[in-house]
C-alpha positions in Angstrom: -64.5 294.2 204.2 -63.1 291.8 201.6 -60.2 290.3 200.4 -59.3 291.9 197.1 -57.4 295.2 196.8 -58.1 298.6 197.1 -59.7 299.6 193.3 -59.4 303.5 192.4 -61.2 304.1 188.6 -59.8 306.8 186.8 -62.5 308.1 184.2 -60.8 308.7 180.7 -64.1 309.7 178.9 -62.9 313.6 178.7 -59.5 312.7 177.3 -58.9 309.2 176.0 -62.8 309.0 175.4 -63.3 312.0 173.4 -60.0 312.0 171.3 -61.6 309.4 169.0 -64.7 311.6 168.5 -65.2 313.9 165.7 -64.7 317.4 166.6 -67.9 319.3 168.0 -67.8 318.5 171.6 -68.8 321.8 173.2 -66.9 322.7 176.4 -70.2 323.5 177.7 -71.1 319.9 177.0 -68.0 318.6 178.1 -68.5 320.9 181.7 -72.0 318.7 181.8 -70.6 315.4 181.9 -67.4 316.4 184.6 -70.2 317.9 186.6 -72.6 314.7 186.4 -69.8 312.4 186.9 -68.7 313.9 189.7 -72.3 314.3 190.9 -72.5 309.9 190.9 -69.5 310.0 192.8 -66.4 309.8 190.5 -63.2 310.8 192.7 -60.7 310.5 189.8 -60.7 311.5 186.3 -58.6 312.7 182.9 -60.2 316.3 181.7 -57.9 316.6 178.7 -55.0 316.8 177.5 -52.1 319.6 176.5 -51.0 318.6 173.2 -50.8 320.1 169.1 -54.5 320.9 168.7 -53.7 320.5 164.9 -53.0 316.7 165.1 -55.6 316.3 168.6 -58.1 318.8 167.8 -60.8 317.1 169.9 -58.2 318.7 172.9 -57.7 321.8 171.7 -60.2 323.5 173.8 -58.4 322.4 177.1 -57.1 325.8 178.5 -60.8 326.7 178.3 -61.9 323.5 179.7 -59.4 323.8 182.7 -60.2 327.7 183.2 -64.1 326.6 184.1 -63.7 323.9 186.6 -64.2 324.3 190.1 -61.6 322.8 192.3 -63.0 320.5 194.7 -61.2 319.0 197.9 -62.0 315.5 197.6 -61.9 315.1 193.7 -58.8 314.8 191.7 -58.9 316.3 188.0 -55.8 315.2 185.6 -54.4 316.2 182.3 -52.6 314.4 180.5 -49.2 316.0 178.8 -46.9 314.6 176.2 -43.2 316.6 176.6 -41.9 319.3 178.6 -43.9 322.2 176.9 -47.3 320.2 177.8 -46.1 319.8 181.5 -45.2 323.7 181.6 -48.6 324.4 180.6 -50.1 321.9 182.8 -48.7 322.9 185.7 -50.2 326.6 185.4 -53.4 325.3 185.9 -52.6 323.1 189.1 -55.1 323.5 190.7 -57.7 322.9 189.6 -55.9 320.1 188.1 -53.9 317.6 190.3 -50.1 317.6 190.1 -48.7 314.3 189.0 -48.8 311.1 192.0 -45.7 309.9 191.4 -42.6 310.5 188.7 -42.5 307.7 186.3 -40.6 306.2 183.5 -42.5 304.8 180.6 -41.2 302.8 177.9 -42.8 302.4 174.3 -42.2 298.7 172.8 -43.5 299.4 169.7 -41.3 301.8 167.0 -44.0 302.4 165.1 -46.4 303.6 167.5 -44.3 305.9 169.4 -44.0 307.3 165.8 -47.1 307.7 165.0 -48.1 308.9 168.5 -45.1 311.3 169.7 -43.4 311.6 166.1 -40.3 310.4 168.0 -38.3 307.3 167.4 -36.8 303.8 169.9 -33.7 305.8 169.6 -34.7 309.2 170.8 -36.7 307.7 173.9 -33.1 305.5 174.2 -31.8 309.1 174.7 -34.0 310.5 176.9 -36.1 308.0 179.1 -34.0 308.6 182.1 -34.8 312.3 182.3 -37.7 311.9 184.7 -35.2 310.3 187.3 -32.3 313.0 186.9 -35.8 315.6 188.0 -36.7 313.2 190.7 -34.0 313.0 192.1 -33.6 317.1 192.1 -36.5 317.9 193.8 -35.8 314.9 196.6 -38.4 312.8 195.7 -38.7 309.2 197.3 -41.0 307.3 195.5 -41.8 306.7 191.4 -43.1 304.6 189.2 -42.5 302.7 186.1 -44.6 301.3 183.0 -44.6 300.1 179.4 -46.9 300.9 176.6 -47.9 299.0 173.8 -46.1 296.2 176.0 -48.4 293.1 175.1 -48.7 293.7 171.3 -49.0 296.0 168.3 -51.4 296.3 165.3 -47.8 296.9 163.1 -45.5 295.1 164.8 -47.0 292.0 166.3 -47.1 290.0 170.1 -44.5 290.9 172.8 -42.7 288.3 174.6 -43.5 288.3 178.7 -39.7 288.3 178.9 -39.5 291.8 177.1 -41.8 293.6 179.2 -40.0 292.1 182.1 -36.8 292.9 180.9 -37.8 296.4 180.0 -39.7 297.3 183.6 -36.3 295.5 185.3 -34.0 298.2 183.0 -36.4 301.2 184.8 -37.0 299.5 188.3 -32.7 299.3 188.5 -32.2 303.1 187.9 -34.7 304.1 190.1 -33.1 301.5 192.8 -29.4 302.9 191.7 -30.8 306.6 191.9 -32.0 305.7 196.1 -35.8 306.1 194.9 -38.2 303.6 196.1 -40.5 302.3 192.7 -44.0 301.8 194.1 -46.2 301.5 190.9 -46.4 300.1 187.4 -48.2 301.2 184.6 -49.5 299.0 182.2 -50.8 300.6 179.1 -52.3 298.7 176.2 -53.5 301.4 173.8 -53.9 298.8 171.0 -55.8 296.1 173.1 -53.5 293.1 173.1 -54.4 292.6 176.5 -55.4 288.9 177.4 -56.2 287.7 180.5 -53.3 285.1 180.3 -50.1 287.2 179.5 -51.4 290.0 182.4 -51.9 287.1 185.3 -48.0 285.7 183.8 -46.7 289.5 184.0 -48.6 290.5 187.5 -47.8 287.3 189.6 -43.6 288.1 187.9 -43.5 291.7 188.9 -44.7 291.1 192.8 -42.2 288.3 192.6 -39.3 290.4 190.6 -40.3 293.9 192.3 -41.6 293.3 196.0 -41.5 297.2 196.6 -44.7 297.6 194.0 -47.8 297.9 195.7 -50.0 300.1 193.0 -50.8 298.4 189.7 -52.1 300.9 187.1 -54.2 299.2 184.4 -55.0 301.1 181.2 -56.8 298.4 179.1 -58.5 299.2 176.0 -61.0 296.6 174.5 -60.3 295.7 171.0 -60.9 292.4 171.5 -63.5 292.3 174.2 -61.1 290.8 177.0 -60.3 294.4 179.1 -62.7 293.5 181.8 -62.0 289.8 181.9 -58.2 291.1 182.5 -58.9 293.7 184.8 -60.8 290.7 186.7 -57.0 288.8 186.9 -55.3 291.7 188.2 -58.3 291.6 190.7 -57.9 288.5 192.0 -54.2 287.9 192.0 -53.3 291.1 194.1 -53.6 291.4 197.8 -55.9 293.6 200.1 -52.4 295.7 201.0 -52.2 296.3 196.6 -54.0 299.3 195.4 -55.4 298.9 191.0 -55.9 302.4 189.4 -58.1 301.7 186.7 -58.7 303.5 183.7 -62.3 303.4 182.5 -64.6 305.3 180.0 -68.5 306.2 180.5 -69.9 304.2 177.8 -66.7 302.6 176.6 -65.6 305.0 174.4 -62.1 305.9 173.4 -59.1 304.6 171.3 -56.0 306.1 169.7 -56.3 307.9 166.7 -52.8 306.0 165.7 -53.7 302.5 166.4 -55.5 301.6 163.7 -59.0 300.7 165.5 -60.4 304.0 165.4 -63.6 304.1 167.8 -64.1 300.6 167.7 -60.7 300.2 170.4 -63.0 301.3 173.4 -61.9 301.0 176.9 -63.4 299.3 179.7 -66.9 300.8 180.6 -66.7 303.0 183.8 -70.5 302.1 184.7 -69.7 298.2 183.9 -66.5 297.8 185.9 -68.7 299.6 188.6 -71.6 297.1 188.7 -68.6 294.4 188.5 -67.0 295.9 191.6 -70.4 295.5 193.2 -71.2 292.6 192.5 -68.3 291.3 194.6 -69.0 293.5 197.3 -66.3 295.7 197.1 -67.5 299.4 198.1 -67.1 302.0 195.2 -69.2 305.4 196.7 -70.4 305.4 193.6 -74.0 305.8 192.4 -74.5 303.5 189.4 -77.8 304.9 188.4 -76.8 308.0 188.0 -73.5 306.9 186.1 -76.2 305.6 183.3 -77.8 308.7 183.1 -74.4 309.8 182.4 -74.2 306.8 179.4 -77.3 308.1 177.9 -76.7 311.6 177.9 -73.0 310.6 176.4 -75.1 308.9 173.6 -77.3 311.5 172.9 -74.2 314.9 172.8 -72.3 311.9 170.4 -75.1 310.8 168.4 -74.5 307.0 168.3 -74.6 304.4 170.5 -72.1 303.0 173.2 -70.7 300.4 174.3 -71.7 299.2 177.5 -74.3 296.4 178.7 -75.2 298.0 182.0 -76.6 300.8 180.6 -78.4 298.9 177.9 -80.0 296.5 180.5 -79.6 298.1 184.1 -77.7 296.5 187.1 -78.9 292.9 187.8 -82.4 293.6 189.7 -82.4 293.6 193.4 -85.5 292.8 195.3 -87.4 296.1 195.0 -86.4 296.1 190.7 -87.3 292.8 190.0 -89.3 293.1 186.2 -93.2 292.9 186.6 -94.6 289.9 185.3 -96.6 292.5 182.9 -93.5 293.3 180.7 -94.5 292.3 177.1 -92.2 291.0 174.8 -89.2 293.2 174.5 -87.1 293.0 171.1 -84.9 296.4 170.4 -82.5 298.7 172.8 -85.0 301.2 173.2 -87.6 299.0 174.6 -85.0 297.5 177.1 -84.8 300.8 178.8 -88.1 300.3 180.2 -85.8 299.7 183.1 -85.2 303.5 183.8 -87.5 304.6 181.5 -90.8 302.7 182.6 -93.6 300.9 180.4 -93.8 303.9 177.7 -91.2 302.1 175.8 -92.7 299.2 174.7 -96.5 300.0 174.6 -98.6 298.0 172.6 -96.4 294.9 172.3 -97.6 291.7 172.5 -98.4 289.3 175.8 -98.5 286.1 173.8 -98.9 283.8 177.1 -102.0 285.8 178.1 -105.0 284.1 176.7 -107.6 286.6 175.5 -111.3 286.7 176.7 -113.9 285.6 174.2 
């Protein structure tokens, strides 16, 4: 038992991950990774996403994606879906995919992302950001959500204000109020890494003050700028053990917006390094970290280039029965740092400088 929040990770390497790749992904390949991720104990992940293959192509082979996997009961498989057609399609294949946890109103601070993402302007989501309440409050629902993207800064546009993204999650948090629906989560979505751990303590420690009913924080960081961990870590420590954070993560590190203008290099937060965070401070994941880096690897090898994160590089910190033998040479490149998982193989030959030789 411990004092920080409940943590759910989201993996993102199907979806946000593999949109930055070049195309050639097999579904096969991409049915090897679900199935290993879910073998190390993943309960949550993003398989793909229903969108225009022509301007997502690394998505286009969804349907047959979706068609292949086997539902199971404690393992919840999302898709992500941009308008009402993608949603329509979406919901066909529920199950095996998970139907939505809460409605949600988003809104886009920057005008020329949502262009360059949804080919839709600050005007047309003026028009239309309010549907998802008129639906909610059709069916009955009770409960919703609201978020912001691009709400700490943009590549084009530059560094938004704290007051902005408070004024635009007050504008979504009073319709859902005025509409009798109770607003338990925000989103927070950074496509462009702008994240810092400053503005996301300021904005966390505003909304529990400004919006007492929100008890699930939704993180999707990316790493540009190296800080997506260190402001995951904030949120961490700031909320209570009643708060729930969803985090988005990727195996390896991998993913980024085609649109942002960071390509591959955007990243995300590692799955397998929040994951050794987490247990570092005792906070119980279910999750089997060695087999997460097999994961990594295998990522590495169906990509053909390196990743991104320092556990798999150098292992989890070394409990008592790990601890290096005092027999490890000198160890320069990546490959001979596996010796970790991979044993001595990897660096045989090198030198032992501090061992005086027999004469």
């Amino acid at each position: 038992m411990t004092n920080y929040p409940k943590v759910l990770i989201t993996d993102e390497t199907l979806r946000d991950g593999l949109q930055i790749e070049r195309s050639g992904v097999t579904v096969a390949e991409k049915l090897e990774l679900l199935n290993r991720m879910v073998d190390a104990g993943l309960k949550r992940m993003v398989v793909g996403a229903f969108v225009n293959p022509k301007w997502s192509p690394q998505m286009g082979d969804t349907y047959e994606l979706v068609k292949q996997i086997e539902p199971r009961p404690d393992v919840k498989f999302f898709s992500l879906a941009l308008n009402d057609r993608g949603r329509e399609e979406r919901k066909a294949f529920t199950p095996p995919l998970s139907a939505e946890e809460l409605p949600a109103t988003h809104l886009h601070l920057c005008g020329v992302f949502i262009q360059r993402n949804t080919n839709k302007t600050l005007e047309d989501q003026e028009r239309s950001w309010r549907l998802p309440i008129d639906r909610a409050v059709a069916l009955g629902l009770k409960e919703s959500a609201i978020g912001l993207s691009s709400g700490f800064g943009s590549n084009w546009t530059g560094k938004v204000s704290h007051e902005a993204r408070m004024e635009a999650l007050q504008r979504q948090y009073d319709a859902w109020s005025e509409a009798g629906i109770k607003v338990r989560r925000v989103d927070m979505a950074d496509p462009m890494g702008w994240n810092t751990p400053t503005e996301v303590a300021k904005d966390v420690r505003a909304i529990k003050e400004r919006f007492p009913t929100i008890d699930i924080f939704h993180v999707h960081f990316h790493n540009a700028r190296a800080l997506a961990l260190l402001s995951f870590y904030e949120v961490l420590n700031l909320l209570q053990p009643t708060d729930t954070i969803i985090a988005d993560t990727a195996i390896g590190g991998i993913g980024g917006c085609p649109y942002c203008g960071n390509g591959q290099a955007t990243g995300m937060i590692a799955t397998e390094d929040l994951v050794h965070l987490l247990q570092t401070l005792g906070i119980e994941t279910g999750i089997h970290l060695d087999r997460l880096i097999e994961t990594s690897h295998r990522l590495s090898e169906i990509l053909g280039r390196p990743l991104h994160s320092q556990v798999s590089f150098n292992g989890p910190l070394p409990d008592q029965d790990s601890l290096y033998s005092e027999d490890v040479p000198v160890v320069f490149t990546f490959e001979e740092a596996q010796h970790f998982r991979l044993g001595s193989s990897v660096y045989e030959g090198n030198a032992r400088p501090w061992i005086k030789e027999a004469k």
